[in-house]
N, C-alpha and C positions, 0 to 999 in steps of 0.2 A: 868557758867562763873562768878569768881569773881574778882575785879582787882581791885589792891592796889598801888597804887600812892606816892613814896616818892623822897627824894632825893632834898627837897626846903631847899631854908636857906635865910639866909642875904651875898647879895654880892655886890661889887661895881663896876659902873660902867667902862665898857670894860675886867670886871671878865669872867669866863668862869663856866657854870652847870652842870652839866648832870641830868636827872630826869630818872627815871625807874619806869613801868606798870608794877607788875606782875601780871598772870593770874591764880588764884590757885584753881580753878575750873576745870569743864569741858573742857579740852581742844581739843578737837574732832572740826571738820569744818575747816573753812577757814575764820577765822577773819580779818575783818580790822581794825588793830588801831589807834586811831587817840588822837592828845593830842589837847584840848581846854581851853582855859583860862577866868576868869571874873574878870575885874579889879572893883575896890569899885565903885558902880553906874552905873555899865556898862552891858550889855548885855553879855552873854557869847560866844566867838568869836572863831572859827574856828584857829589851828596853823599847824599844821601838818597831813600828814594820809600816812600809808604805809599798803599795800596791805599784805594776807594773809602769801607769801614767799619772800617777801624784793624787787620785781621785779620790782614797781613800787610805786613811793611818790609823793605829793604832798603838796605845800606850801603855807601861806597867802604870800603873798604881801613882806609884813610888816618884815619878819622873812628867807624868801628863802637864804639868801646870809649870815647867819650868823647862823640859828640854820640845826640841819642835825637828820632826823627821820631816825632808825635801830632798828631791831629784831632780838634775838635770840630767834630761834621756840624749841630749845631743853634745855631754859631753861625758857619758857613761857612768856620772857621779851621782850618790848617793850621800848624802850630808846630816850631821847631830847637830844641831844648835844648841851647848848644854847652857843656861843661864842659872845663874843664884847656886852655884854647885856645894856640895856638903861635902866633910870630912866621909861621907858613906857612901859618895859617890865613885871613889876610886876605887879604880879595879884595872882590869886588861881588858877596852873594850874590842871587838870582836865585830865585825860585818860580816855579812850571808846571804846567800840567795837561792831564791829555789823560783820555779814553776806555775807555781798556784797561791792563792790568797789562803786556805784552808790552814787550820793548825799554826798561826804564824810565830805564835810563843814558845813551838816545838822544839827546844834543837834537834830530836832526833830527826828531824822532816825537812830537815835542810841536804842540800848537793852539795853545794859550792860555799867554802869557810876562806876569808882572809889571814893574814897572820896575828891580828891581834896591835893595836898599839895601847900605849902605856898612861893612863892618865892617873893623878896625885893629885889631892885637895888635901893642903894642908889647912889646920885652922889655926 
């Protein structure tokens, strides 16, 4: 499994993003992927996670009502729809996958980490 993270910029606030995981690796199993973010000084924080066939997701808090997690399995990708984004929204977001549905807000319980792309909401 290898997963590659792009899709950040500079946008302003109530802008709309999208970001895309791809997986250019192994793609055999039933991954969950999930998008996690760390803003400068912060702890890296749990945003989204969708199950290996789209059947089921989940959200922070912070994000449910305005970003929207989706996959396409037949072209390895994994996607953020961020909408109405806030000056609190930037950070380094971060794609991951692991195995199992269990723990999805874990970082420690993740295998496979991309590199991280860069998004900014200026206001």
């Amino acid at each position: 499994v290898q997963l590659q993270a792009y899709g950040g910029g500079l946008v302003q606030a109530g802008d709309s993003l999208r970001l895309s995981c791809t997986n250019s690796g192994r793609t055999g199993g039933r991954l969950t992927m999930t998008w996690f973010r760390q803003a400068p000084g912060k702890e890296r924080e749990f945003v989204a996670a969708i199950n290996y066939n789209g059947g089921a997701t989940y959200y922070a808090d912070s994000v449910k009502d305005r970003f929207n997690i989706s996959r396409d399995n037949a072209q390895n990708t994994a996607y953020l729809q961020m909408t109405s984004v806030k000056p609190e929204d930037t950070a380094v977001y971060y794609c991951a996958a692991k195995g199992t549905w269990w723990s999805v807000n874990n970082t420690a319980k993740y295998d496979y980490w991309g590199q991280g792309t860069q998004v900014t909401v200026s206001s």
